[in-house]
C-alpha positions in Angstrom: 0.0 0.0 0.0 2.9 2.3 0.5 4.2 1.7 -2.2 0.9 2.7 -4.4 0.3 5.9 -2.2 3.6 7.2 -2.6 4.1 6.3 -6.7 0.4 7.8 -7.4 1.0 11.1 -4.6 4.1 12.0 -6.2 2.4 11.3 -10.0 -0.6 13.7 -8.9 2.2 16.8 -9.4 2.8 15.8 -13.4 0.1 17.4 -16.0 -0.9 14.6 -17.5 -2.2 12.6 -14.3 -4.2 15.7 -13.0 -5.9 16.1 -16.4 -6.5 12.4 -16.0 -8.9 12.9 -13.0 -10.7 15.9 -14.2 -14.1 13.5 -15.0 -13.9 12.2 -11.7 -13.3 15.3 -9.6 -15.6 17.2 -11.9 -18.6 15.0 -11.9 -18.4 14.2 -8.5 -20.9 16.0 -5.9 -18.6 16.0 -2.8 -15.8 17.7 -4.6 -16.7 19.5 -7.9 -16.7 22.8 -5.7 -12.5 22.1 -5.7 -13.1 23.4 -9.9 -13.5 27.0 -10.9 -15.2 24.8 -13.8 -16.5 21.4 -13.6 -19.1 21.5 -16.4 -16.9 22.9 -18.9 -13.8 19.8 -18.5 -15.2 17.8 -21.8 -13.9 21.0 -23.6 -10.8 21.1 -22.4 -9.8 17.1 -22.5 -6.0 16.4 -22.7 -5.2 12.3 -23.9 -2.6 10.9 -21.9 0.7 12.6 -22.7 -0.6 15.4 -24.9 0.0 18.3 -25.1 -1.9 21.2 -25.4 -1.1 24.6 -24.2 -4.7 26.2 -24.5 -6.0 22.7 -22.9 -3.2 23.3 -20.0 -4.0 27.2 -19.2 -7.5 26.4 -18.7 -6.2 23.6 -16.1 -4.8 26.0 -14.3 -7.4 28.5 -14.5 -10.0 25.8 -13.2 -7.8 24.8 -10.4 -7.1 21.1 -11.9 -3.6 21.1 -11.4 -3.8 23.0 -7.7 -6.4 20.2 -6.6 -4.3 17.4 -7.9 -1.1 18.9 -5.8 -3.5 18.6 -2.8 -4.2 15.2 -3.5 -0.9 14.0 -4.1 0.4 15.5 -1.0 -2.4 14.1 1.5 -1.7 10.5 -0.5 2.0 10.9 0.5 0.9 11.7 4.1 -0.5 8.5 4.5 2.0 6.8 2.6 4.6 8.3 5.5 1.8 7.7 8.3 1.4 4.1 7.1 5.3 3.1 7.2 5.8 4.4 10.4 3.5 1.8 11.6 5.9 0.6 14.3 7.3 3.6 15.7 3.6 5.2 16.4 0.6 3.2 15.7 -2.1 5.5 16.7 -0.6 7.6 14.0 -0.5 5.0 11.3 -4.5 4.0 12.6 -5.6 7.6 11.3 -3.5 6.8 8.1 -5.3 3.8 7.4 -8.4 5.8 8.2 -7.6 8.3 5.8 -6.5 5.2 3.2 -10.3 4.1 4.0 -12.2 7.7 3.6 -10.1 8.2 0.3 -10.8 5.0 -1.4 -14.2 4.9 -0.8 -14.4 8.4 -2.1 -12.5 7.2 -5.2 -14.9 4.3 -5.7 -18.1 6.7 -5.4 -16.3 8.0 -9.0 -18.0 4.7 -10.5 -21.3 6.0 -9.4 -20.5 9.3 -10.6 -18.5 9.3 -13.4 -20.0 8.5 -16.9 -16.4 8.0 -18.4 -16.6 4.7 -16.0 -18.2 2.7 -18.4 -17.8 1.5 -21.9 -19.6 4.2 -24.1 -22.8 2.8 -26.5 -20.8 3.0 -29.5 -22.4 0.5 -32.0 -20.9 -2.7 -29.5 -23.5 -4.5 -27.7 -21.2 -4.4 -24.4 -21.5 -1.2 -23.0 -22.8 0.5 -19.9 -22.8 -1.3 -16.1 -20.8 -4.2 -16.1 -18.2 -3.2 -18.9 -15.7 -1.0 -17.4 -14.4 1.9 -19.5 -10.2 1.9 -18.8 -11.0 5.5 -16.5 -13.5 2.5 -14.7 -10.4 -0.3 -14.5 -8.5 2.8 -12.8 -10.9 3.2 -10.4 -12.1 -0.4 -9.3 -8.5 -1.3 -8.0 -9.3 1.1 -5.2 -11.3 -1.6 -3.8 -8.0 -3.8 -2.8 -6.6 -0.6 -1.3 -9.9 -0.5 0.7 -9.2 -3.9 2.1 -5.7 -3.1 2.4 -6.9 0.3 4.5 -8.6 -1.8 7.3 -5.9 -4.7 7.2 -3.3 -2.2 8.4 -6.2 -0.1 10.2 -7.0 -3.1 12.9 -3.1 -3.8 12.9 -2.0 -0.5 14.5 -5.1 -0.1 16.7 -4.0 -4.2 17.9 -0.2 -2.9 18.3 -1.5 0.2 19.8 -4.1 -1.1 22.4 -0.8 -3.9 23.1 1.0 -1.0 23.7 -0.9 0.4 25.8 -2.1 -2.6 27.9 1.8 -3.4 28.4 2.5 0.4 29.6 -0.2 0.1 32.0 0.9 -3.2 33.5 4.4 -1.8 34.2 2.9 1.0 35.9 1.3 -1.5 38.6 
């Protein structure tokens, strides 16, 4: 998981990723406010590795690339909050928590986002179950979910040990 957290936090400060999440963050109703514009992103779409200069000033006008610097530095936060799992647990617990709140924000995006799912574009597979490749990004979330409370319960257990221990000394 730290691994993950740290690669995609430190990806959220290069273009190309924070155009990436511009459907999801836009078409979201618990963080669309973070855009100047979230209707208007379809307009202003950048493919993966292009560029386009009159695309990338209207990123930074929206706030797309601001946002994304947010993100990847509260994703390398809990990268550093999960490793130092055995030095401070209670610290890593409210990593994992965060883990938890953020992945289960991410897979709201499914609900969401229409870019999750294959288009109706003459195929018969389209729609809910088929997922688009912005869809496939988004479902791996779920074994970061059940990574989240994995290491969650683990630092509240060392924790708690901790803490038990600390007070049986103190008798």
């Amino acid at each position: 998981m730290v691994v993950v957290l740290l690669w995609i936090g430190l990806l959220k400060f290069f273009a190309y990723e924070a155009d990436g999440i511009v459907p999801f963050v836009a078409n979201s109703p618990f963080m669309s406010f973070f855009y100047a514009h979230p209707q208007q992103y379809a307009m202003h779409t950048n493919k993966e590795g292009e560029l386009n200069e009159g695309n990338r000033a209207w990123h930074r006008q929206n706030n797309t690339y601001a946002f994304s610097y947010g993100l990847g530095i509260l994703l390398i936060l809990i990268a550093v909050l999960l490793i130092i799992h055995p030095w401070a647990p209670a610290a890593s617990m409210l990593g994992s928590m965060l883990a938890f709140l953020l992945t289960v924000g991410t897979l709201s995006f499914l609900i969401t986002t229409p870019e999750s799912w294959v288009p109706h574009a003459g195929d018969a597979n389209w729609g809910f179950p088929f997922l688009s490749g912005r869809g496939r990004l988004v479902i791996k979330d779920i074994v970061i979910l059940g990574g989240s409370i994995l290491t969650m319960s683990e630092s509240a257990a060392l924790y708690l040990s901790r803490k038990e221990n600390r007070r049986l000394v103190i008798r």
